[in-house]
PDB file as gemmi writes it, atoms N, CA and C in Angstrom:
CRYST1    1.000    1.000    1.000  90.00  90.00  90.00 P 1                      
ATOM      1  N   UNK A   1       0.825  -1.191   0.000  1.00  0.00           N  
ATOM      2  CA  UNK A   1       0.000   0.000   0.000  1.00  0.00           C  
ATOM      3  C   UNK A   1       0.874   1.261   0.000  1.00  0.00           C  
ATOM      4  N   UNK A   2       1.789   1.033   1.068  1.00  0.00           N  
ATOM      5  CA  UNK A   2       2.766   2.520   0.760  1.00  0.00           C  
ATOM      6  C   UNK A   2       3.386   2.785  -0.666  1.00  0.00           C  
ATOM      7  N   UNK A   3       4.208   1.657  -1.335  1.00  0.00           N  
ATOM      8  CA  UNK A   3       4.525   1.466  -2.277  1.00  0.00           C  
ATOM      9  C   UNK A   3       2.871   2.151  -3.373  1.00  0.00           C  
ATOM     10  N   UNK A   4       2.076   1.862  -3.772  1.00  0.00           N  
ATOM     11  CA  UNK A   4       0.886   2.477  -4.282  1.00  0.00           C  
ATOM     12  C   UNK A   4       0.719   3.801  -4.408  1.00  0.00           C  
ATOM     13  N   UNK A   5       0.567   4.158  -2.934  1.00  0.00           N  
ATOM     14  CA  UNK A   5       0.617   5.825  -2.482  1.00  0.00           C  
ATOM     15  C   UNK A   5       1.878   6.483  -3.040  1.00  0.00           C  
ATOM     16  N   UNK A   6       3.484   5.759  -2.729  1.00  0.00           N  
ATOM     17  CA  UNK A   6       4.244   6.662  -3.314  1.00  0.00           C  
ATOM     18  C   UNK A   6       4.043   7.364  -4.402  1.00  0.00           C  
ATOM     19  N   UNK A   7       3.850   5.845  -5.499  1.00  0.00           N  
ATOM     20  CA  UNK A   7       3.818   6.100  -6.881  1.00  0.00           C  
ATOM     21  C   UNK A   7       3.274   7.202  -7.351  1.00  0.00           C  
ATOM     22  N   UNK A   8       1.861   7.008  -6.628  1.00  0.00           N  
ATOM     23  CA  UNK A   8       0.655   8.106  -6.979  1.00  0.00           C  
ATOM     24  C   UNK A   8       0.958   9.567  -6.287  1.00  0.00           C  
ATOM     25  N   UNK A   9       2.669   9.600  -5.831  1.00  0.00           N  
ATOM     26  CA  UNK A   9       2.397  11.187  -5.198  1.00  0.00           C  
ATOM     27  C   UNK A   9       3.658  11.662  -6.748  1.00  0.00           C  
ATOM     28  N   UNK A  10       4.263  10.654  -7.132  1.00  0.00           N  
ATOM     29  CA  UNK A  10       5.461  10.991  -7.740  1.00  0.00           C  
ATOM     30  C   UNK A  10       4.839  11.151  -8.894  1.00  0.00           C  
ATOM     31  N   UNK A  11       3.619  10.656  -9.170  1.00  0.00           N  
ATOM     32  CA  UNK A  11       2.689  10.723 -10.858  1.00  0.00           C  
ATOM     33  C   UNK A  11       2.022  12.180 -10.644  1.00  0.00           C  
ATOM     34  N   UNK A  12       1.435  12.753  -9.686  1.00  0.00           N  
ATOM     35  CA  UNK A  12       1.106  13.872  -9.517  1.00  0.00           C  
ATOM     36  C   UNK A  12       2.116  14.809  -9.206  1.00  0.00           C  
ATOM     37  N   UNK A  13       3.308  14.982  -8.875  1.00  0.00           N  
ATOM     38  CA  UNK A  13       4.378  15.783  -8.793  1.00  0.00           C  
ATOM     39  C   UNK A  13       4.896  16.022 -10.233  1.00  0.00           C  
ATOM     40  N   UNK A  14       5.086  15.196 -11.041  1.00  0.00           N  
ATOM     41  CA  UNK A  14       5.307  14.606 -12.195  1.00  0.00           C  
ATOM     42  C   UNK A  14       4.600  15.177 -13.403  1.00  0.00           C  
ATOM     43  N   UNK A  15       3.284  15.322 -12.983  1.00  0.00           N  
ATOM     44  CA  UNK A  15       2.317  15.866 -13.950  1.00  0.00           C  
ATOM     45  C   UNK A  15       2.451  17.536 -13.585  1.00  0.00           C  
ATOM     46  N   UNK A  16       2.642  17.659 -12.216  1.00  0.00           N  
ATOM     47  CA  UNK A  16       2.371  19.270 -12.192  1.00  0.00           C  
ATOM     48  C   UNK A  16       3.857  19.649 -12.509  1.00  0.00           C  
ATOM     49  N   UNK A  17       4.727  19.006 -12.776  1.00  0.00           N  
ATOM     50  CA  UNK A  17       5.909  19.815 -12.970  1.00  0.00           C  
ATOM     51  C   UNK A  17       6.088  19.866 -14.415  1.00  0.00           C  
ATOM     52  N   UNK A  18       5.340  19.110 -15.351  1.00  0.00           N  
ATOM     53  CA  UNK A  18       5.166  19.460 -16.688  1.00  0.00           C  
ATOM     54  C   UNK A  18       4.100  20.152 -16.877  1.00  0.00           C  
ATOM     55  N   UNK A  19       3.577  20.767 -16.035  1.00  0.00           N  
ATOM     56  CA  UNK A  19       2.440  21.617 -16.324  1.00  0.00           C  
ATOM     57  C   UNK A  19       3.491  22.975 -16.278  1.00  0.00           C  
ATOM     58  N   UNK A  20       4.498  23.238 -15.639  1.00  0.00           N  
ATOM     59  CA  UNK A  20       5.371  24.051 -15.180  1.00  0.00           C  
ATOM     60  C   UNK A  20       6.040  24.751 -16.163  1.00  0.00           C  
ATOM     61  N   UNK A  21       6.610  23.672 -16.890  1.00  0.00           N  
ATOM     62  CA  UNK A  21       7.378  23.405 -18.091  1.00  0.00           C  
ATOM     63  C   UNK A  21       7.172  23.925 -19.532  1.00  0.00           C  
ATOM     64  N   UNK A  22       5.669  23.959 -19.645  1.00  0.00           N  
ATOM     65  CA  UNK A  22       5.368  24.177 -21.017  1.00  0.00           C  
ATOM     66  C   UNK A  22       5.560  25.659 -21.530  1.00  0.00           C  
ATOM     67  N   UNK A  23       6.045  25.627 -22.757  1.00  0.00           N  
ATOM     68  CA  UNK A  23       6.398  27.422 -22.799  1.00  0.00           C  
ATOM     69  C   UNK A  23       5.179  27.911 -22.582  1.00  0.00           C  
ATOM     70  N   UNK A  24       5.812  29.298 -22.977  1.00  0.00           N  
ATOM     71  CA  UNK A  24       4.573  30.593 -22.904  1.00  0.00           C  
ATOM     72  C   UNK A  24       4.952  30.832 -24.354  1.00  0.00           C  
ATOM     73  N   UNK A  25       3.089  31.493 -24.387  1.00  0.00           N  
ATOM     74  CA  UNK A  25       2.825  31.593 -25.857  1.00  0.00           C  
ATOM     75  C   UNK A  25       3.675  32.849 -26.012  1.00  0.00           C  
ATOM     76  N   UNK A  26       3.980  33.184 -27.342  1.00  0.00           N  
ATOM     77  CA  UNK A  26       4.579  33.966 -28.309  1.00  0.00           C  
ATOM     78  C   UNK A  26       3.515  35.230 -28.357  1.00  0.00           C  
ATOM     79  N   UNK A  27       4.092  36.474 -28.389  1.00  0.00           N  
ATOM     80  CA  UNK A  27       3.273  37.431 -28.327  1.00  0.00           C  
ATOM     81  C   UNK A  27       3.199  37.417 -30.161  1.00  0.00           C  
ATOM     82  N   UNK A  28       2.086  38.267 -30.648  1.00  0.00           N  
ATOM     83  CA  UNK A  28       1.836  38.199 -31.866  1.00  0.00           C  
ATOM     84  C   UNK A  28       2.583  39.001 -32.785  1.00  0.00           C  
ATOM     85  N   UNK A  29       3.283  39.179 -33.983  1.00  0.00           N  
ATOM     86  CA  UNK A  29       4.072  39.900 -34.379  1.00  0.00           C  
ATOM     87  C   UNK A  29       3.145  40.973 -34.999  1.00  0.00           C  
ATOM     88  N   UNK A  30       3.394  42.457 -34.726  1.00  0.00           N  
ATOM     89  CA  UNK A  30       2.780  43.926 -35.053  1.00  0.00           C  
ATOM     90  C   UNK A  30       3.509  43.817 -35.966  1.00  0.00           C  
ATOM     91  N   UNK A  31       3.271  44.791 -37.630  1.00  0.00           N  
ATOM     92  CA  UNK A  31       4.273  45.115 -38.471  1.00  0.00           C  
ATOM     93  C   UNK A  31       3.819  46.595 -38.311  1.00  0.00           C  
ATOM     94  N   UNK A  32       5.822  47.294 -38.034  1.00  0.00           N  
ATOM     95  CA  UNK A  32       5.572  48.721 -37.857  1.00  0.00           C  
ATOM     96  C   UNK A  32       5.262  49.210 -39.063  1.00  0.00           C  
ATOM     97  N   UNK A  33       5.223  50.446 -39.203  1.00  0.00           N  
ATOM     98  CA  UNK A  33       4.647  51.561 -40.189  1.00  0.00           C  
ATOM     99  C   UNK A  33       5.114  52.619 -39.769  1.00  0.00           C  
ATOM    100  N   UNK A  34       5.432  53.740 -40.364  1.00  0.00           N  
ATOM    101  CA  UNK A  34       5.410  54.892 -40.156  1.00  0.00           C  
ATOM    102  C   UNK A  34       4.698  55.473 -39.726  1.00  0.00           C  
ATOM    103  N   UNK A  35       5.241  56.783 -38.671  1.00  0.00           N  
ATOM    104  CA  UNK A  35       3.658  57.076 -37.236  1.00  0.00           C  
ATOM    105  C   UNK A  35       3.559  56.407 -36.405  1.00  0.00           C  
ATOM    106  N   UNK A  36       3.694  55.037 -36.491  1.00  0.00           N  
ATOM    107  CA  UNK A  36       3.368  53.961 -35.320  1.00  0.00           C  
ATOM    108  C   UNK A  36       3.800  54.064 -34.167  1.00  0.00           C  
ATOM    109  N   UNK A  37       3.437  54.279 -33.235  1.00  0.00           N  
ATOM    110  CA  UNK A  37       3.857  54.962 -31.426  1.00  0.00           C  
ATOM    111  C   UNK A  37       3.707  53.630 -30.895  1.00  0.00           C  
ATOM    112  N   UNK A  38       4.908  53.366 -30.382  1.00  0.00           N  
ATOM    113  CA  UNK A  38       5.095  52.448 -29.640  1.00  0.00           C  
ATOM    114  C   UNK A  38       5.840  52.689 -28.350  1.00  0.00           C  
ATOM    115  N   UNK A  39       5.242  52.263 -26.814  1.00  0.00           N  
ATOM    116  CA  UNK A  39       6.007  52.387 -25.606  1.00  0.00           C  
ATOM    117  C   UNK A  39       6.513  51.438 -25.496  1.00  0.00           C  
ATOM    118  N   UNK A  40       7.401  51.433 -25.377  1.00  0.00           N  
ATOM    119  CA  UNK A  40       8.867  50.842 -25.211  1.00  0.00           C  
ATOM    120  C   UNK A  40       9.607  50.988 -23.605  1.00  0.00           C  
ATOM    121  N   UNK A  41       9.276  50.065 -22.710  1.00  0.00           N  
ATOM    122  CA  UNK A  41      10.154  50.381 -21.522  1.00  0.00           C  
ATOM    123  C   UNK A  41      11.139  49.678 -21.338  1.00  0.00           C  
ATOM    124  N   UNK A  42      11.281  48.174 -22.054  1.00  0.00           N  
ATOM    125  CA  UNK A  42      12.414  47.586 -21.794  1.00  0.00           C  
ATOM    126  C   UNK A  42      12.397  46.791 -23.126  1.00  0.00           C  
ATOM    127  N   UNK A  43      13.394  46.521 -23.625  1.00  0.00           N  
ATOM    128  CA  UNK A  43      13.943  46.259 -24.716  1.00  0.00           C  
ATOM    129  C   UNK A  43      14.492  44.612 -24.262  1.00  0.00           C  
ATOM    130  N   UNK A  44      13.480  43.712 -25.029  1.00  0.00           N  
ATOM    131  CA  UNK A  44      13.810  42.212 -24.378  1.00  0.00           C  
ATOM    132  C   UNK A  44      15.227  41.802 -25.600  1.00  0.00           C  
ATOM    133  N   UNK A  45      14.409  41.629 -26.690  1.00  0.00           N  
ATOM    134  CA  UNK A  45      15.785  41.069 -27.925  1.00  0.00           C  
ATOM    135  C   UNK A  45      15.550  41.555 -29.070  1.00  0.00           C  
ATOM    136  N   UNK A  46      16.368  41.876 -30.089  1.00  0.00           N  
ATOM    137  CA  UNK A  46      16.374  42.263 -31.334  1.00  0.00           C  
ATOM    138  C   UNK A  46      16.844  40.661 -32.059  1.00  0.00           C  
ATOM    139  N   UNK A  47      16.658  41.226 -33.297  1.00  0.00           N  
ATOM    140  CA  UNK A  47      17.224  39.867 -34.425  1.00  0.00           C  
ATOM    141  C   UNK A  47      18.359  40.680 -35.013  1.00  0.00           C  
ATOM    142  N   UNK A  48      19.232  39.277 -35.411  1.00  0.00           N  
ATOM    143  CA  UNK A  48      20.127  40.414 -35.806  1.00  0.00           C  
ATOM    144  C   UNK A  48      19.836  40.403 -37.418  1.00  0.00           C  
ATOM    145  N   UNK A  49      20.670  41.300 -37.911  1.00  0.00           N  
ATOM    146  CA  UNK A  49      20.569  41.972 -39.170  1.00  0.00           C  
ATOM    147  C   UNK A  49      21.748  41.181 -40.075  1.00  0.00           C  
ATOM    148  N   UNK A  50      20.973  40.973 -40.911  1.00  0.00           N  
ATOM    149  CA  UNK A  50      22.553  39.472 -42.596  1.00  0.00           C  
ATOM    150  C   UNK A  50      23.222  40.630 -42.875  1.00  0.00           C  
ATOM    151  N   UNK A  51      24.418  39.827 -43.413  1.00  0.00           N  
ATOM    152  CA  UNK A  51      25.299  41.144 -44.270  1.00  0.00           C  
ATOM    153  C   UNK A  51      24.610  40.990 -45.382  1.00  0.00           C  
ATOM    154  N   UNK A  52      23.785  41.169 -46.065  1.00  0.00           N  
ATOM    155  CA  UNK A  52      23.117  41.798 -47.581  1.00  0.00           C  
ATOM    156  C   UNK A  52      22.995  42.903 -48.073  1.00  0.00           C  
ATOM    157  N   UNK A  53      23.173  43.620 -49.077  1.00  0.00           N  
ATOM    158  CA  UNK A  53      22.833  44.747 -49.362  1.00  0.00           C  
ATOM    159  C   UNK A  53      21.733  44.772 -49.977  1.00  0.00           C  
ATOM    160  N   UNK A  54      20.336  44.724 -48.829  1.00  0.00           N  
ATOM    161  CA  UNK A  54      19.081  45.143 -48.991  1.00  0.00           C  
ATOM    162  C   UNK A  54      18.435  45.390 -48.140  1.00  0.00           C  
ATOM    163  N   UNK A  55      17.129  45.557 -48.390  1.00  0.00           N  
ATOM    164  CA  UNK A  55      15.887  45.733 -47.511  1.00  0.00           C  
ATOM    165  C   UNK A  55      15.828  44.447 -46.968  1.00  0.00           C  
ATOM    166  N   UNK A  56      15.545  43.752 -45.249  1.00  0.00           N  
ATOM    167  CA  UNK A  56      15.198  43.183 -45.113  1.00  0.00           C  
ATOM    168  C   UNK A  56      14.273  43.209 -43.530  1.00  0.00           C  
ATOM    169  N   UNK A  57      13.802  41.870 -43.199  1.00  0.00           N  
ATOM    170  CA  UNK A  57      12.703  41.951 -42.458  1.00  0.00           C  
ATOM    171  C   UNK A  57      13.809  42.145 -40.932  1.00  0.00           C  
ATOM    172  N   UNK A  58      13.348  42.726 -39.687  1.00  0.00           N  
ATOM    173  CA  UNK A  58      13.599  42.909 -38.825  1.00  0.00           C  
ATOM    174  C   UNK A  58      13.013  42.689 -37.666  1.00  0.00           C  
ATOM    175  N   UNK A  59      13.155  42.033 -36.260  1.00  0.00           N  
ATOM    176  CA  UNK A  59      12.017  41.782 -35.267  1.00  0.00           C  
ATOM    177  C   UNK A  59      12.694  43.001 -33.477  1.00  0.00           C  
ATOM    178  N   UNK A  60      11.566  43.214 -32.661  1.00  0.00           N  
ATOM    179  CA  UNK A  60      12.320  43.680 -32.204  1.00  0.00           C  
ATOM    180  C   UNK A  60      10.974  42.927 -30.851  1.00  0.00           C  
ATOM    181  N   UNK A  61      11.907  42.717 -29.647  1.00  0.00           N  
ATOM    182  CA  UNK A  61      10.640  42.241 -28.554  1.00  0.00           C  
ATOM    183  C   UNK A  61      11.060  43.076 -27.623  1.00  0.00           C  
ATOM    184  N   UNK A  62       9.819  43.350 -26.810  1.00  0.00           N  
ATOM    185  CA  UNK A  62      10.265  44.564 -25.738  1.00  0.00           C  
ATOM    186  C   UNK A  62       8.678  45.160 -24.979  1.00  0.00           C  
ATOM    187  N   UNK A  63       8.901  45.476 -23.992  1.00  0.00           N  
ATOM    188  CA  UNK A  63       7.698  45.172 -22.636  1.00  0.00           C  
ATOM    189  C   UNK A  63       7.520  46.663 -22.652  1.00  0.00           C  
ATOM    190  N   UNK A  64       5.906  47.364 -22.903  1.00  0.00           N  
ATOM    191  CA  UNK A  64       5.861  48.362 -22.354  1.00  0.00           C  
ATOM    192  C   UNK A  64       5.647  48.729 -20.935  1.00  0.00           C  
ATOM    193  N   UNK A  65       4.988  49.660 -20.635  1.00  0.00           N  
ATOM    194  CA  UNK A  65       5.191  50.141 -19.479  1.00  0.00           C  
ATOM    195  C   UNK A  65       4.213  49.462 -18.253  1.00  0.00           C  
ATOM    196  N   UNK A  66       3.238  48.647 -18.742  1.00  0.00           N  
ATOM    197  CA  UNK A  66       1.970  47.864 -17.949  1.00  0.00           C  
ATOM    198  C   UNK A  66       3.241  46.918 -18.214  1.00  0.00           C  
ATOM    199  N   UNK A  67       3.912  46.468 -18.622  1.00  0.00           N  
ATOM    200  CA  UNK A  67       4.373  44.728 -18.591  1.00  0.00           C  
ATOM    201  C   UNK A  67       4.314  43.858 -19.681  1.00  0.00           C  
ATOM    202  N   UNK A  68       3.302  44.491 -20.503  1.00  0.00           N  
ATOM    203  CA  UNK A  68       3.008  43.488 -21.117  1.00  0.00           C  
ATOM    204  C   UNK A  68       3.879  43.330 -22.413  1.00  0.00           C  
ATOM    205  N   UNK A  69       4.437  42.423 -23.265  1.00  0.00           N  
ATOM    206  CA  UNK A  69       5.396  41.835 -24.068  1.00  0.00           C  
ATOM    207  C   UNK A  69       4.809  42.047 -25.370  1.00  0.00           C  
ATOM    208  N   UNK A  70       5.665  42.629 -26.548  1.00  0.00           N  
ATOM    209  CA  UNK A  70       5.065  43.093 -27.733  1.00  0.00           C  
ATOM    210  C   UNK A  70       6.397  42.754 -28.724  1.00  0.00           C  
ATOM    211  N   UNK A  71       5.645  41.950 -30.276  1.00  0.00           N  
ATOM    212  CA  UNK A  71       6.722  41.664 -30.625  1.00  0.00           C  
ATOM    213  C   UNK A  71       6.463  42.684 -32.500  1.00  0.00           C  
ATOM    214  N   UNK A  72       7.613  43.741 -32.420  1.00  0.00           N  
ATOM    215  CA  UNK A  72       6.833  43.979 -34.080  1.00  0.00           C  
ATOM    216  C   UNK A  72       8.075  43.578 -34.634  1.00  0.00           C  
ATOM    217  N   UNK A  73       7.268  44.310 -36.117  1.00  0.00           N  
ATOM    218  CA  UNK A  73       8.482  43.292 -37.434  1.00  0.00           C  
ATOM    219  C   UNK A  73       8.532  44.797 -38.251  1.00  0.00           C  
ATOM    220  N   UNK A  74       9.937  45.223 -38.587  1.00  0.00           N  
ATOM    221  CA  UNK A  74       9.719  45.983 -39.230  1.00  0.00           C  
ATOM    222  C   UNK A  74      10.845  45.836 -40.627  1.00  0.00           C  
ATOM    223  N   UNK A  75      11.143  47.078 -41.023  1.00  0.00           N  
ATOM    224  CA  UNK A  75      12.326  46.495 -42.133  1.00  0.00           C  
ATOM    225  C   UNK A  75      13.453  47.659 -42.261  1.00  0.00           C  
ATOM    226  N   UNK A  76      14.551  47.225 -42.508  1.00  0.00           N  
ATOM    227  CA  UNK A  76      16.089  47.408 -42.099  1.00  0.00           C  
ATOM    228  C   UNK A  76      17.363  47.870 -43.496  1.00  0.00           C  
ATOM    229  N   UNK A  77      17.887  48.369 -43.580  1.00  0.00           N  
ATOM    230  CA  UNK A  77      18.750  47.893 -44.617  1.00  0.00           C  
ATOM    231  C   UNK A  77      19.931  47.040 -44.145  1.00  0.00           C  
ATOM    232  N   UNK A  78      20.168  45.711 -44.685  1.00  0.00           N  
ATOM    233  CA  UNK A  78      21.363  44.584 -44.382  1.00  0.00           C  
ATOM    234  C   UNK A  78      21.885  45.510 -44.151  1.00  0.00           C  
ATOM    235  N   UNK A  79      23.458  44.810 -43.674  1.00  0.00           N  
ATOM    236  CA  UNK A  79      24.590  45.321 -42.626  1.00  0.00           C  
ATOM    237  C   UNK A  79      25.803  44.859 -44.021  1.00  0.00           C  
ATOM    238  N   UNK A  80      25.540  44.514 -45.525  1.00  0.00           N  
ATOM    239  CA  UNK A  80      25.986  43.958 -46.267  1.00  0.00           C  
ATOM    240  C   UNK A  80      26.474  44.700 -47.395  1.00  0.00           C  
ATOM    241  N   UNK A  81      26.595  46.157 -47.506  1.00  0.00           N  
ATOM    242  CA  UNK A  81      26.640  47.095 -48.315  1.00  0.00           C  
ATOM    243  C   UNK A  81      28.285  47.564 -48.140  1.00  0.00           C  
ATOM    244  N   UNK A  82      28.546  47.872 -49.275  1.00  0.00           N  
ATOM    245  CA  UNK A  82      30.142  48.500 -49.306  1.00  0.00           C  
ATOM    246  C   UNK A  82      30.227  49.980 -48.937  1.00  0.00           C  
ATOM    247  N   UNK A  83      30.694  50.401 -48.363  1.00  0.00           N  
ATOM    248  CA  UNK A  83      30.536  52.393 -48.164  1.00  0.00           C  
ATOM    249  C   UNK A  83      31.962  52.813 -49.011  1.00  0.00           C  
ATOM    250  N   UNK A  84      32.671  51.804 -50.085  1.00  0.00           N  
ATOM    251  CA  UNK A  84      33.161  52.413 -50.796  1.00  0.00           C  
ATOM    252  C   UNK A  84      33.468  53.383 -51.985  1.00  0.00           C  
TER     253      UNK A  84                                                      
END                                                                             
């Protein structure tokens, strides 16, 4: 019987610690625009930028001032251009 009970505390420890585990959802990606006002209080991660010489897509994640987590997409010129 103890043997029984263990099992059944280590199957419920077990279950709630993969309840623990599972990510958190992804905030939704905004695409900026020009004008677009965005509060910005903390700056979580950027993507980085290819060496290409073009236009390309850009992400930036970062928490305004309530907390809450915002992810937009905007666009960049590559880091891939000659300034010769």
């Amino acid at each position: 019987m103890k043997h029984l009970i263990a099992l059944l505390l280590a199957g419920i420890a077990t279950t709630a610690l993969a309840g623990e585990t599972t990510p958190t959802s992804q905030p939704t990606v905004e695409h900026y625009s020009y004008g677009t006002t965005l509060d910005i209080a903390n700056v979580i991660s950027m993507s980085s930028i290819p060496k290409v010489c073009e236009v390309v897509p850009a992400q930036m994640t970062y928490e305004d001032h309530q907390g809450q987590r915002h992810t937009v997409e905007y666009q960049v010129m590559g880091d891939g251009c000659s300034t010769h």
